[in-house]
C-alpha positions in Angstrom: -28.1 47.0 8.6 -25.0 47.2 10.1 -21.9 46.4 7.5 -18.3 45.2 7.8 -15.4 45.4 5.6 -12.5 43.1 5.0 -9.6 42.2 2.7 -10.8 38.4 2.5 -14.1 37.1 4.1 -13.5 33.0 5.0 -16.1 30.5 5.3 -14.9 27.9 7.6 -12.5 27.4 10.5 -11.4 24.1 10.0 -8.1 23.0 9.5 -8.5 25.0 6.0 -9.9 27.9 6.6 -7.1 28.4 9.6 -4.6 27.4 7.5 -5.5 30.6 5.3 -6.4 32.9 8.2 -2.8 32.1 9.3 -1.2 32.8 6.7 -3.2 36.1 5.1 -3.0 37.1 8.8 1.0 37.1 9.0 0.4 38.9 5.5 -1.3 42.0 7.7 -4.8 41.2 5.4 -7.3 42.5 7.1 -9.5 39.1 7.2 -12.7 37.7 9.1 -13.6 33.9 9.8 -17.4 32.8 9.9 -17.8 29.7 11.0 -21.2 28.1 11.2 -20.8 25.7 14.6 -19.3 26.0 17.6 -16.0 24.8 18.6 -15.0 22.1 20.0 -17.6 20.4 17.6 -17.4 16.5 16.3 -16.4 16.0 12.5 -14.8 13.3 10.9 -11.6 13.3 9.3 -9.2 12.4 12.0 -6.4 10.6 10.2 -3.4 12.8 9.3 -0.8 12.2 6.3 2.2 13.4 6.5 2.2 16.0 3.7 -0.1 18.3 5.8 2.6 18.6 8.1 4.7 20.9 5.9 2.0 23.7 5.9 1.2 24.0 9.3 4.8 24.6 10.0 4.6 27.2 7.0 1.8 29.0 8.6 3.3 29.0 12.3 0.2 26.8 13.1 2.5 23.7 14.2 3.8 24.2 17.6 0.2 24.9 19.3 -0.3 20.8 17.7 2.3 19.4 19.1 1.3 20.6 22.7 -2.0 18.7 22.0 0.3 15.4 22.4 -1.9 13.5 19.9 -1.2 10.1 18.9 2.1 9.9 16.6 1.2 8.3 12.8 4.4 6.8 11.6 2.6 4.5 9.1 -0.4 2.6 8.5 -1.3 -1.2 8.8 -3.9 -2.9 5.8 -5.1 -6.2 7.1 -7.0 -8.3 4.6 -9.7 -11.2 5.2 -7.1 -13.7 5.1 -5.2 -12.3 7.3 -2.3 -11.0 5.1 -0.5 -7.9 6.5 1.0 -4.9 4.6 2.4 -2.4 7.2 4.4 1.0 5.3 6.6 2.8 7.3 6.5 6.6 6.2 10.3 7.0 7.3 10.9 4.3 4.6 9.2 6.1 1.3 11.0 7.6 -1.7 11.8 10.9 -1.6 11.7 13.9 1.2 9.5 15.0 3.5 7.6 14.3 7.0 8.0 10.6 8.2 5.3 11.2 10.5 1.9 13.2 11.5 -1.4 12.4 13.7 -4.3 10.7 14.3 -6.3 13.1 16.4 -10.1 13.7 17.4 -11.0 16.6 15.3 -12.9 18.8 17.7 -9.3 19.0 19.8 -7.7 19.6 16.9 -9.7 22.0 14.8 -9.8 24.2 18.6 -6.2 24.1 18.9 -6.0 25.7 15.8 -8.6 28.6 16.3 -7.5 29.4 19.9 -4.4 29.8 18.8 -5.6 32.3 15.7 -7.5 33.8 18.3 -4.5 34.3 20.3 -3.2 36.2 17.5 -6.1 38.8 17.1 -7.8 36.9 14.1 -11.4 37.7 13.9 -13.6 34.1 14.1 -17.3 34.5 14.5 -18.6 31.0 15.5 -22.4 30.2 15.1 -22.7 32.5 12.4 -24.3 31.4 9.4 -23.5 32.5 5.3 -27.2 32.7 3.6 -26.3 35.0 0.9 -23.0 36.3 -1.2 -23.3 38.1 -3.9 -20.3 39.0 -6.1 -19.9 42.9 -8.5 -17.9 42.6 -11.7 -13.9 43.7 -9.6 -14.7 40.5 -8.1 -15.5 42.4 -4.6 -18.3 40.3 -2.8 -21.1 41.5 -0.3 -22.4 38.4 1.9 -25.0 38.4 3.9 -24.6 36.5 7.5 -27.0 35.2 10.2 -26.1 35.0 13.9 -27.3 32.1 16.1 -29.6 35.1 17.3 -31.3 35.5 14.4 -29.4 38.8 13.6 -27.9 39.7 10.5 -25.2 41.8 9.2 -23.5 42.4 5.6 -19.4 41.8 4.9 -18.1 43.6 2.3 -14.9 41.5 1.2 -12.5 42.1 -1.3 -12.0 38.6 -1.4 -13.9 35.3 -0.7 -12.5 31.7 0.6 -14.9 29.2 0.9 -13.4 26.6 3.7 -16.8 25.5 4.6 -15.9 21.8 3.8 -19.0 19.3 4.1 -21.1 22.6 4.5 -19.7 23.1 0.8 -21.5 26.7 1.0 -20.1 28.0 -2.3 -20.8 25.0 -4.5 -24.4 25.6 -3.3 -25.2 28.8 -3.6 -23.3 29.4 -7.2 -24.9 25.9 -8.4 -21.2 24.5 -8.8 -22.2 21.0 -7.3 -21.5 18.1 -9.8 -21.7 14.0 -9.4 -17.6 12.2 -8.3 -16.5 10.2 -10.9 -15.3 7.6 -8.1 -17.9 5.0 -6.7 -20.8 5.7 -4.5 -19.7 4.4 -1.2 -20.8 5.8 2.3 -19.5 5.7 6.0 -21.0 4.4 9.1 -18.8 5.7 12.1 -18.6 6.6 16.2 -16.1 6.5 19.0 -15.3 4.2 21.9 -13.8 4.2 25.1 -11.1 1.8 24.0 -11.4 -0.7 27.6 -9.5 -3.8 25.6 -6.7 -1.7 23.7 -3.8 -3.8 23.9 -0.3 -2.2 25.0 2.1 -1.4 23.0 2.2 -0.7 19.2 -0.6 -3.3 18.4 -2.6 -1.0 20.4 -2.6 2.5 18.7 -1.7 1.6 15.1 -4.1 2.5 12.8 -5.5 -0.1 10.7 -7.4 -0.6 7.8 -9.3 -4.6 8.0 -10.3 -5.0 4.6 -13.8 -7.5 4.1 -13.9 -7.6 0.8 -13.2 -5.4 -2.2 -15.7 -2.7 -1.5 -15.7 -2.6 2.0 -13.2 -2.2 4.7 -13.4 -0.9 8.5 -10.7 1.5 9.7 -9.5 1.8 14.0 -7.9 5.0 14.8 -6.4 5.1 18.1 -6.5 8.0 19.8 -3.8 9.3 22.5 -6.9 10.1 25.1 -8.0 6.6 25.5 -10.7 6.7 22.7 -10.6 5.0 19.0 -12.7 5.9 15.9 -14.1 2.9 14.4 -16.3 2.9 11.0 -16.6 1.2 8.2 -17.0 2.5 4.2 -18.8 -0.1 1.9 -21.3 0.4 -1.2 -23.9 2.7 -0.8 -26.5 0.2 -1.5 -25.2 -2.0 1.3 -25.2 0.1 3.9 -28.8 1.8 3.2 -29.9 -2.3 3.0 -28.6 -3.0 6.7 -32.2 -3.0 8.9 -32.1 -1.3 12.8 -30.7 2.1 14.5 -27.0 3.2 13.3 -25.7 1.4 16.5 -27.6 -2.4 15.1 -26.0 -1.6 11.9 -22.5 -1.1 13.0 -22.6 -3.8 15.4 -23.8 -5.8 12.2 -20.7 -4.6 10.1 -18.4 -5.3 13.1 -19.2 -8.9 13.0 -17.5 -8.9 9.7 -13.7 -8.7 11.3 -12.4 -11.3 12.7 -9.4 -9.6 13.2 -11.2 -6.7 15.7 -14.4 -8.4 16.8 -13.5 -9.1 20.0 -11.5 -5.8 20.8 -14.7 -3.7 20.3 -17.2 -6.4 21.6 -20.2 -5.1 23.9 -17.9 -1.5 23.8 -20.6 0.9 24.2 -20.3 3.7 21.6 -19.8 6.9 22.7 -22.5 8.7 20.5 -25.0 6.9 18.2 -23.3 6.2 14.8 -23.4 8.5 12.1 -23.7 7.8 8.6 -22.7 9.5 5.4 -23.8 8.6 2.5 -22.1 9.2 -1.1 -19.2 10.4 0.4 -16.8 11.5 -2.8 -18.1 15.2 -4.2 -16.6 17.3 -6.9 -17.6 20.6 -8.4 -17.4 22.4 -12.0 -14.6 24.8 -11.1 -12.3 25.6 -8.0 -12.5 29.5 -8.3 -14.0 32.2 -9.8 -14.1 36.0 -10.2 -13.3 37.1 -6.3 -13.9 33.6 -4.7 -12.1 30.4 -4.3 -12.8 27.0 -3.3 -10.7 25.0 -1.0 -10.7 21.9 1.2 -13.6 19.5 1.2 -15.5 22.6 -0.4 -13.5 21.6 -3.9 -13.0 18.2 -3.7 -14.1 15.2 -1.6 -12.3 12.2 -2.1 -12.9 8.5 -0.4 -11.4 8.3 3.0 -9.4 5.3 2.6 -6.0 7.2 2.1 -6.9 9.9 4.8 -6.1 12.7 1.8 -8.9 15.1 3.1 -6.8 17.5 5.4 -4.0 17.3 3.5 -5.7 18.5 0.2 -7.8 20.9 2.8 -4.6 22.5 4.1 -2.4 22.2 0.4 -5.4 24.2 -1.3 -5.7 27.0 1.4 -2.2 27.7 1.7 -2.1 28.0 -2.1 -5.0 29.5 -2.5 -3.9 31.7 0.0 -0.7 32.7 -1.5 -2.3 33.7 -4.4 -4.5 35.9 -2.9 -1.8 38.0 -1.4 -0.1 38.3 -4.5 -4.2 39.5 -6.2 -4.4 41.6 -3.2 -0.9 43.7 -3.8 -1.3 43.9 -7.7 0.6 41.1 -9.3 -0.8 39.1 -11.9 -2.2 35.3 -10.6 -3.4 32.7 -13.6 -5.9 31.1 -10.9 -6.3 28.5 -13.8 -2.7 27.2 -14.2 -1.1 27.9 -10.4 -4.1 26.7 -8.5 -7.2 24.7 -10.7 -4.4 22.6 -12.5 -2.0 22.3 -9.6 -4.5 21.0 -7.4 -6.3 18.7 -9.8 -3.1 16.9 -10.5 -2.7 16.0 -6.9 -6.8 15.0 -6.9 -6.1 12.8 -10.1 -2.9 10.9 -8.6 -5.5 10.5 -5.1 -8.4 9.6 -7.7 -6.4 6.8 -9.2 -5.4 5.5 -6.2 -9.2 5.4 -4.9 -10.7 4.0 -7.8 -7.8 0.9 -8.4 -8.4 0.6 -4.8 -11.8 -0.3 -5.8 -11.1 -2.8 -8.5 -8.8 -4.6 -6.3 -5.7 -3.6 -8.2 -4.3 -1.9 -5.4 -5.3 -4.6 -2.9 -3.7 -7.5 -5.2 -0.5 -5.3 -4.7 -0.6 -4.1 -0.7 -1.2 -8.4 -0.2 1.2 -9.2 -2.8 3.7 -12.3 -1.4 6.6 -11.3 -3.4 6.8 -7.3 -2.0 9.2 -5.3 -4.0 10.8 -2.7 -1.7 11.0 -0.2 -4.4 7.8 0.0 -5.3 6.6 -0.1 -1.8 8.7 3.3 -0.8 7.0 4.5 -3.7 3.2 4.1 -3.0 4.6 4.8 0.5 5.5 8.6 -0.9 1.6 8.7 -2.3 0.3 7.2 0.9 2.1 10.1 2.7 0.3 12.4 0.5 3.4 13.2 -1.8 1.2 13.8 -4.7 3.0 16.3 -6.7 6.4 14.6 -6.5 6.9 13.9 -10.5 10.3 11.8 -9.2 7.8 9.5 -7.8 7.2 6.6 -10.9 4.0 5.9 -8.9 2.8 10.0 -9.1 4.1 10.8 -12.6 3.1 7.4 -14.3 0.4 6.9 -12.2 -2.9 6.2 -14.5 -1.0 2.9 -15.8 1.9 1.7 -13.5 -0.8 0.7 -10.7 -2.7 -1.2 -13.3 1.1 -3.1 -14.7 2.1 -3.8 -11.1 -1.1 -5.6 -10.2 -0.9 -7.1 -13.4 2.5 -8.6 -12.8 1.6 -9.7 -9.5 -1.5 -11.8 -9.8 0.6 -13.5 -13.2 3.3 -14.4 -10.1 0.1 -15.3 -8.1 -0.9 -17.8 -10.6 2.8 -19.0 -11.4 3.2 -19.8 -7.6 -0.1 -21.7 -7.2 0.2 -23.6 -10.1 1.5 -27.5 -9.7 5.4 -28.1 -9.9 
């Protein structure tokens, strides 16, 4: 059987498993890509934050992006059922960093990103499949891949990424899998050829219209014309909604008033897709000669966009630490990568679940806004997450709880007889 040999074997060429070709590959790592599909493929995810920004410059991956011309995020817009706006402007958030980033269909982006590591010489094999990996006691790895052919080969790897992200290849294989602590909600999603998009700003702002507490529908306008529309609601709901994919989302539509008529007798560019349970976790983030990165770790809910920035933060990390593996230094996988990324996936967790029990939505539709604390949820929202200057990232399993607190007692005060 014929047998290959690399420094570091990656499962994945999303945006993390190119962020870590990229930057092993500018290391002189001898490293090969297996991805599964075949680019330009459909996958969801196509809301940018701003942190992500600051790694695809690192990793020289930036420039091939901007000649995409994709649609410029400067902020996002939460709309709720009665109407009230709350509109955060990333160039007004506390602290540094990017002001802005993208909202892009994924299967331009993720392309952009392996033609140009193909430009480069890096090694992708698309439509090849992991079905085995099996790991010695240095931590080397042999894994066993299958071609679209049928035919299958052996890479020995000194080193093994897993980037598979919803494939989660890893987590199944090792048995790592293990229930989210955050809420059992699924998605219901699809594009359209946006024929009623207004001009202007109104027309490719992105936009959260929240129904109720537990379900919300985001629009992400695209720069080619098109717009992803879906909504995220209990589990329970969605699998209770009778029909096709299309009936059901055309049921869920009829729920915004705000967008109804936009998207109207839009024909949808594929049938919707639905997943279900979205938010997974796992037992550990690495092990002895493998690590986990991207969606392949963590999986949080959609509604702050965090998944390609946690994707991209992880595999640059991860990635980083490799190098240093590779080239003899010591790495404490435990304290520079599990415990630096689970604090950002704790600050993102807190944010998801008070998003749930409204506490986060009593303060976005708040009547009395205080500009402070809005730069600083501005900063999370922007994917800041590590930022311990932030009062909103270092104090961040209580202060959401106080400030929603405070603001339906100002709630009450205002509605109450004078």
């Amino acid at each position: 059987m014929q047998q290959e040999k690399v420094d570091v074997l990656i499962i994945g060429a999303g945006p993390s498993g190119s962020v870590a070709a990229a930057y092993l590959h500018k290391q002189g790592l001898n490293i090969k890509v297996v991805e599964k599909g075949k680019f330009p493929r459909f996958v969801i995810g196509e809301s940018l934050i701003p942190r992500c920004m600051d790694h695809f410059e690192a990793v020289g991956l930036l420039d091939c992006l901007k000649a995409m011309d994709f649609e410029v995020k400067d902020g996002a817009r939460f709309i709720n059922n009665k109407g009230v706006v709350c509109n955060f402007d990333f160039s007004k958030k506390h602290g540094d960093g990017w002001d802005w980033t993208w909202q892009v269909p994924r299967a331009d982006f993720d392309k952009a990103l392996t033609d140009e590591l193909q430009s480069w010489g890096v090694d992708i094999a698309f439509e090849h499949e992991v079905t085995t990996v099996t790991f010695a006691e240095d931590g080397s790895s042999v894994t066993r891949i299958k071609d679209i052919d049928g035919n299958e080969f052996n890479v020995e790897a000194k080193f093994v990424v897993d980037s598979s992200g919803f494939g989660r290849v890893l987590p199944r294989l090792l048995d790592l899998e293990k229930p989210s602590k955050i809420p059992e909600h699924s998605s219901i999603f699809t594009h359209v050829k946006d024929v009623n998009r207004p001009e202007g700003r109104e027309g490719t702002m992105i936009t959260f219209d929240v129904i109720d507490t537990h379900t919300w529908l985001w629009v992400i306008p695209f720069s080619n014309g098109y717009t992803s529309i879906g909504f995220v609601g209990k589990s329970e709901h969605l699998e209770s909604l009778e029909g096709s994919n299309t009936e059901k989302l055309r049921q869920m539509m009829r729920l915004s008033s705000y967008y109804f008529d936009r998207f109207d007798g839009v024909d949808y560019t594929f049938e919707p897709r639905m997943i279900k349970n979205i938010a997974k976790s796992v037992k550990q983030l690495y092990g002895n000669g493998y690590v986990l990165t991207g969606n392949s770790a963590e999986f949080l809910d959609p509604v702050f966009s965090s998944g390609v920035t946690f994707a991209v933060e992880s595999a640059h990390l991860a990635a980083q630490l490799i190098t240093k593996s590779l080239k003899g230094e010591e790495v404490d996988w435990q304290t520079e990568y599990t415990d630096y990324m689970l604090e950002g996936v704790d600050v993102f967790s807190t944010y998801v679940a008070e998003w749930y029990t409204g506490n986060l939505q009593t303060i976005f539709f708040h009547n009395q806004e205080n500009e402070t604390i809005k730069e600083q949820i501005c900063a999370v929202l922007a994917g800041y997450v590590w930022d311990k200057s932030n009062p909103f990232v270092k104090n961040h399993n209580r202060l959401v709880k106080t400030v929603a607190h405070i603001a339906k007692m100002e709630e009450q005060g205002s509605e109450e007889p004078s």
